[in-house]
PADREN-780225 format. One line per 4 residues: for each residue x, y, z of N, C-alpha, C, O. Coordinates in steps of 0.02 Angstrom, whole numbers, plus 50000, padded with zeros to 5 digits. Example, Ala and Ser with C-alpha at 12.3 -4.5 7.8 and 13.67 -1.06 7.14 Angstrom:
2
50660,49716,50390,50615,49775,50390,50660,49835,50390,50712,49834,50423 | 50642,49888,50354,50684,49947,50357,50645,50002,50394,50670,50057,50402
//
This chain:
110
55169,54692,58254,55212,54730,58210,55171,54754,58151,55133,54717,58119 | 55180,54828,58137,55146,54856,58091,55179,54826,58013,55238,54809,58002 | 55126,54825,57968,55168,54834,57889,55217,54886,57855,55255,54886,57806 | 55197,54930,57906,55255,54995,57900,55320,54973,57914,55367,54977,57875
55322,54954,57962,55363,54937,58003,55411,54872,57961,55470,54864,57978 | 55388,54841,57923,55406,54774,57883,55448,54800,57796,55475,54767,57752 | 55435,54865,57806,55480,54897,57740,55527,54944,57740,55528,54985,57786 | 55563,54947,57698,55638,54972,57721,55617,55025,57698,55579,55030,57650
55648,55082,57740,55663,55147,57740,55667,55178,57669,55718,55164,57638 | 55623,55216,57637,55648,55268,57582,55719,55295,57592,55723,55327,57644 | 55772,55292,57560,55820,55312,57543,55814,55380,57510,55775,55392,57464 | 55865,55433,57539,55871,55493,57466,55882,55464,57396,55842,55470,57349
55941,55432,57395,55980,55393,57347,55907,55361,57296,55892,55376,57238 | 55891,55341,57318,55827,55324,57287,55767,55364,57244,55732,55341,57199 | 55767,55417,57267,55720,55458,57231,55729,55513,57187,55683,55549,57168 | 55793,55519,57171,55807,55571,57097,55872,55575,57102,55907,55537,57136
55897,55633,57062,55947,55665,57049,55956,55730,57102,55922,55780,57090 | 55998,55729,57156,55982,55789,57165,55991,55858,57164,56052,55866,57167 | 55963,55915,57162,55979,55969,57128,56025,56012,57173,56083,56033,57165 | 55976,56018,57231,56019,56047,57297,55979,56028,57363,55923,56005,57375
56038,56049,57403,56011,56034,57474,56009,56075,57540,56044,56125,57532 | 55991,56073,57578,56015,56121,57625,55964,56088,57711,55941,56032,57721 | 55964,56127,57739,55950,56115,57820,55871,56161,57828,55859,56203,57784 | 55832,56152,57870,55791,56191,57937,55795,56163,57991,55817,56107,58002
55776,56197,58024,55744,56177,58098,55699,56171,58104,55657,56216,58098 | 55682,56076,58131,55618,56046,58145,55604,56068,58219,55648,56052,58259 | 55550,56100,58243,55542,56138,58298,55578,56170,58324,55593,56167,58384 | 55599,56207,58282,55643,56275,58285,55718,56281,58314,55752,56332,58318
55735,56212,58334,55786,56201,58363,55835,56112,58323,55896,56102,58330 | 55794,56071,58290,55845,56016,58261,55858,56023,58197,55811,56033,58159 | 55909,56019,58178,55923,56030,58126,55898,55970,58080,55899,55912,58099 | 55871,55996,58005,55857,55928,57974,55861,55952,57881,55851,56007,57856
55880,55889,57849,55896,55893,57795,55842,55899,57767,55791,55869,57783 | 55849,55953,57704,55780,55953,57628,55834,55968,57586,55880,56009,57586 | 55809,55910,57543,55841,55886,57475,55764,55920,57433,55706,55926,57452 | 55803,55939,57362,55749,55943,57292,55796,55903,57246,55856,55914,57249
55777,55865,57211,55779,55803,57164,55746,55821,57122,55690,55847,57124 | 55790,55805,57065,55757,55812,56999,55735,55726,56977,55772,55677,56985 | 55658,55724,56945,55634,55666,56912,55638,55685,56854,55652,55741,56833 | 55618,55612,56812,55587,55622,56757,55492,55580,56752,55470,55553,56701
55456,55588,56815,55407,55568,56788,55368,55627,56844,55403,55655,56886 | 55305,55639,56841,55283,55669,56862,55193,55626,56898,55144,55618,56861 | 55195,55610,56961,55157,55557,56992,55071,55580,56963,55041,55633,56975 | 55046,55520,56924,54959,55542,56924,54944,55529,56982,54982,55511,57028
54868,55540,56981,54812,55526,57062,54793,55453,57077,54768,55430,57129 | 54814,55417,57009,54796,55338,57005,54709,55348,56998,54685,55298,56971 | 54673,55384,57011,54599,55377,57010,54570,55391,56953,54569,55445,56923 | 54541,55331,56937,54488,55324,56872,54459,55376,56857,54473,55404,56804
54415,55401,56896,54372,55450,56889,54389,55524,56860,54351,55566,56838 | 54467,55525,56868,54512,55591,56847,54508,55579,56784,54484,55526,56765 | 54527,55618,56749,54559,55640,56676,54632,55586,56661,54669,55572,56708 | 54639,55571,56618,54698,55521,56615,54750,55566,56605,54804,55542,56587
54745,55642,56614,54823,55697,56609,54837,55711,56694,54881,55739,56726 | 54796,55689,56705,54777,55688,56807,54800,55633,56836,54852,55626,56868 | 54753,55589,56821,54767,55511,56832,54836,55450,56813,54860,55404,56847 | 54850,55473,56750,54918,55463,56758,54961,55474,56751,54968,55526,56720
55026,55435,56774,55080,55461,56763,55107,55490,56718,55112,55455,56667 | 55137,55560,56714,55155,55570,56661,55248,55583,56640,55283,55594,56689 | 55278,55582,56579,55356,55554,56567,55347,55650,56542,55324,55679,56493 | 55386,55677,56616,55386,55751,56611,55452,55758,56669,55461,55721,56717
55494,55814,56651,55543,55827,56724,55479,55856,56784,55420,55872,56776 | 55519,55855,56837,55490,55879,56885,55551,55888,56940,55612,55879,56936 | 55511,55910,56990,55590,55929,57043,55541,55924,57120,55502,55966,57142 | 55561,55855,57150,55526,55865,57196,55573,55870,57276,55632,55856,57285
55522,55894,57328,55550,55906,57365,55547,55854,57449,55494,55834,57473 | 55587,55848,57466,55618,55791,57531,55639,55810,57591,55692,55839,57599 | 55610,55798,57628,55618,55810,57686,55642,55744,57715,55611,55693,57700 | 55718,55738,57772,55737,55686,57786,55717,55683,57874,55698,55733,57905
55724,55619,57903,55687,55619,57967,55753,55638,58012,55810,55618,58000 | 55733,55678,58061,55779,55693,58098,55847,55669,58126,55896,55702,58141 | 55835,55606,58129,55870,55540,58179,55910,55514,58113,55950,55468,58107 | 55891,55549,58076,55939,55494,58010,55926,55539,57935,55879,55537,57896
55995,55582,57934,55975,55615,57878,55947,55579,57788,55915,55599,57740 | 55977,55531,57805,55960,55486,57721,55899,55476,57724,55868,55500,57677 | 55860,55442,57771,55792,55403,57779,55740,55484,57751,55744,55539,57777 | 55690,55462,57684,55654,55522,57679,55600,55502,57736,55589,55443,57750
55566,55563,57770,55512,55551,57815,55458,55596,57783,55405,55609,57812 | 55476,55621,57717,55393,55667,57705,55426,55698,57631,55485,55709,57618 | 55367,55707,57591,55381,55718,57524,55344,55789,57544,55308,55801,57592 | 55365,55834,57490,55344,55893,57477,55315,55924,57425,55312,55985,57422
55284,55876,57369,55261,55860,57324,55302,55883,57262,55359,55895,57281 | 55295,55895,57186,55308,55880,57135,55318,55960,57104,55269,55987,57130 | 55340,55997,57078,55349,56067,57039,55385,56047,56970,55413,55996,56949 | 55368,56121,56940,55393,56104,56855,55455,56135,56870,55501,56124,56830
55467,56178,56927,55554,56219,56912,55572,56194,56981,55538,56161,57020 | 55633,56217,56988,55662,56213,57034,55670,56278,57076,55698,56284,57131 | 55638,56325,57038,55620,56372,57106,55552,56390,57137,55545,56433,57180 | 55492,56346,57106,55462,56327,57122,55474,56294,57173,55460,56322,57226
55501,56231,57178,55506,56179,57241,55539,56223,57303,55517,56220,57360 | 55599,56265,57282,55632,56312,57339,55585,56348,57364,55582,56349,57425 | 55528,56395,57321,55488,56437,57362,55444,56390,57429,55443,56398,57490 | 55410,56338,57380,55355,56292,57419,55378,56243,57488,55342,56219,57531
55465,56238,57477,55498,56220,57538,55510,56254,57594,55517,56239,57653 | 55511,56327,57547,55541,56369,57616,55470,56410,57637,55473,56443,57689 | 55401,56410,57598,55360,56424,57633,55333,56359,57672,55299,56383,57717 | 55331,56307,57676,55320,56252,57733,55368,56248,57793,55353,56231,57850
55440,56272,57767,55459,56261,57848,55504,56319,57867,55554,56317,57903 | 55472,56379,57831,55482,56455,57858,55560,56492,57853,55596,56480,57805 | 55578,56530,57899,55648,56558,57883,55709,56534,57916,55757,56571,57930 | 55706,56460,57930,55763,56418,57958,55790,56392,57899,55851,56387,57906
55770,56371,57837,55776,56359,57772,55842,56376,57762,55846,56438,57765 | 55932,56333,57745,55965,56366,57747,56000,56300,57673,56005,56239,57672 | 56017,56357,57619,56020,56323,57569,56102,56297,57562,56145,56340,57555 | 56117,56234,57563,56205,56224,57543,56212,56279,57486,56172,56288,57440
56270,56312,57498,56294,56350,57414,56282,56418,57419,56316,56458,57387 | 56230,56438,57461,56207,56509,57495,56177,56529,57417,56150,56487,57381 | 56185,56592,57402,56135,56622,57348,56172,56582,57268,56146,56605,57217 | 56205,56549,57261,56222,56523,57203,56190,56471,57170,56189,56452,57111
56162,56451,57230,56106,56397,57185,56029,56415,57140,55997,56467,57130 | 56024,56367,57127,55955,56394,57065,55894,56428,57099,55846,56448,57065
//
């Protein structure tokens, strides 16, 4: 048994506030949840060798983006890293998983 395997599932619920949500299609055909969540910290690199505005954490909003695993919309299976807006995170979501990208709320959201 892996150590992976020995820790519980990332939760959405767990990782922010969230802003909005909506669907793609994981190989062009399953439908799957992306959440953007708003934080309030913004993740450093942890590495010494960086700049400490790099390296650590810093107490800033951010809005990051979630991708949930197919088989189980709550469980996150892949982060989409960290943006200062929230249409930032919408562009960088919907250029990773193209024009299946379908937002709850249609054009009313941010």
């Amino acid at each position: 048994m892996s150590l992976g395997s020995l820790r519980a599932p990332m939760r959405l619920s767990d990782r922010g506030t969230v802003v909005i949500e909506g669907t793609w299609l994981y190989a062009g055909s399953t439908p799957c949840r992306i959440t953007i969540v708003r934080r309030d910290v913004r993740y450093g690199t942890g590495d010494h060798e960086d700049p400490p505005e790099i390296a650590d954490d810093q107490s800033v909003e951010t809005f990051e983006v979630l991708y949930a695993s197919p088989g189980d919309p709550d469980r996150v299976s892949a982060g989409g890293g960290q943006y200062a807006s929230v249409a930032a995170a919408r562009a960088a979501a919907e250029a990773a998983c193209g024009p299946t990208v379908r937002w709850d709320g249609g054009a009313s959201i941010p």
